[in-house]
C-alpha angles and dihedrals in degrees: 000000000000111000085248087067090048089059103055098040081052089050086049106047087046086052091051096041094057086044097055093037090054092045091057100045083047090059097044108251086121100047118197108289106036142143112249096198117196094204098053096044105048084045076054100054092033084242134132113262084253106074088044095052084046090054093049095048085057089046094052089052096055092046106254089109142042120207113219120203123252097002103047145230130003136169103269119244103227123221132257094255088038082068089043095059096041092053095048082056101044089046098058080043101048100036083056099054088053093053098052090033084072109060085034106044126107140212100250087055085039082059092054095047093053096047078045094067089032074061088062110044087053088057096054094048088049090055091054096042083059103255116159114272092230102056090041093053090060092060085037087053083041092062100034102058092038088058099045083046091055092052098056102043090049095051085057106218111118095188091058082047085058108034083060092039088066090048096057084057087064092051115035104222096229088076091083096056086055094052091053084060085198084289092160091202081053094042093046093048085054093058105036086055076048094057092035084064087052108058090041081053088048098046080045085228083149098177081063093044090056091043096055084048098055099046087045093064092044092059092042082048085055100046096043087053090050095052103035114144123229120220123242 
């Protein structure tokens, strides 16, 4: 291998290594707060400390770390007006994709949207049956993310898909879990404004569609900002 070709498989392991890294904060696995330890995880990808140092570096310019001084990397706790800008984003994207996800949609992804907010309704019943808060978020995620994907691949615009998917990065998904706090009339309102998005998606009354989601994201903004954790 020529050192030309070095170069190139070290810019590209360090690529694939933000991306994963970011994916997975996105979704969660990393919640606000923590550690990002360079050991662990380059014992993780079966890669040197310095491509991960390197990816989190990248991570910590475009806003999804903070580097504190003297003990590292963690996943960055955003502001309150952080959480303000992304939702006003994510509301315009989201409402759209609604809009266009109802004279587009079809019945297969109809179907997933429907067992989505089915999803949601077995969570619920589980919390109030008494189930652990912790085994019944990773069905809730589950659901969540399934029926926002479907969205967006039903309304066919994969600029708008990615344009979203770079927002969720600055605001891992699970934060809203941790808004709802297992509250079951929360959790209940969240599903039924799920299922309300549904139907309008279904009558392909699409202005309506855009309007519930809408509203839907600046609940979920409210909430968020109610709930935010600080860092220690």
């Amino acid at each position: 291998m020529t050192d030309t070709d070095r170069a190139r498989q070290n810019v590209q392991i360090v690529e694939d290594l933000t991306t994963s890294l970011a994916d997975r904060i996105a979704n969660g696995e990393f919640p606000l707060g923590t550690w990002m330890r360079q050991a662990k995880l380059a014992e993780d990808y079966g890669v040197s400390r310095t491509p991960v140092s390197l990816a989190l570096s990248r991570l910590e310019a475009i806003g999804v770390l903070e580097r504190v001084p003297h003990r590292g990397f963690r996943v960055r706790y955003p502001s309150s007006r952080e959480i303000m800008e992304v939702f006003e984003v994510r509301a315009v994207l989201e409402g759209h994709a609604a809009y266009l996800a109802a004279s587009r949609i079809t019945e297969a992804q109809l179907h997933r949207l429907r067992e989505q907010v089915a999803g949601f309704r077995r969570a619920v019943d589980m919390i109030r049956d008494g189930a652990d808060l912790a085994a019944v978020s990773v069905p809730w995620q589950q659901s969540h993310n399934t029926f926002h994907q479907t969205v967006f691949e039903a309304a066919g615009n994969s600029e708008l898909h990615e344009a979203a998917n770079a927002l969720y990065r600055k605001l891992p998904r699970k934060v809203s879990w941790r808004a709802l706090r297992g509250d079951p009339r929360s959790l209940t309102q969240h599903a039924d404004e799920h299922e309300y998005i549904t139907a309008a998606i279904e009558k392909r009354e699409a202005a309506k569609a855009r309007e519930l989601t809408v509203a839907h994201i600046e609940s979920a903004r409210e909430l968020i900002i109610a709930h935010l954790p600080t860092p220690d």
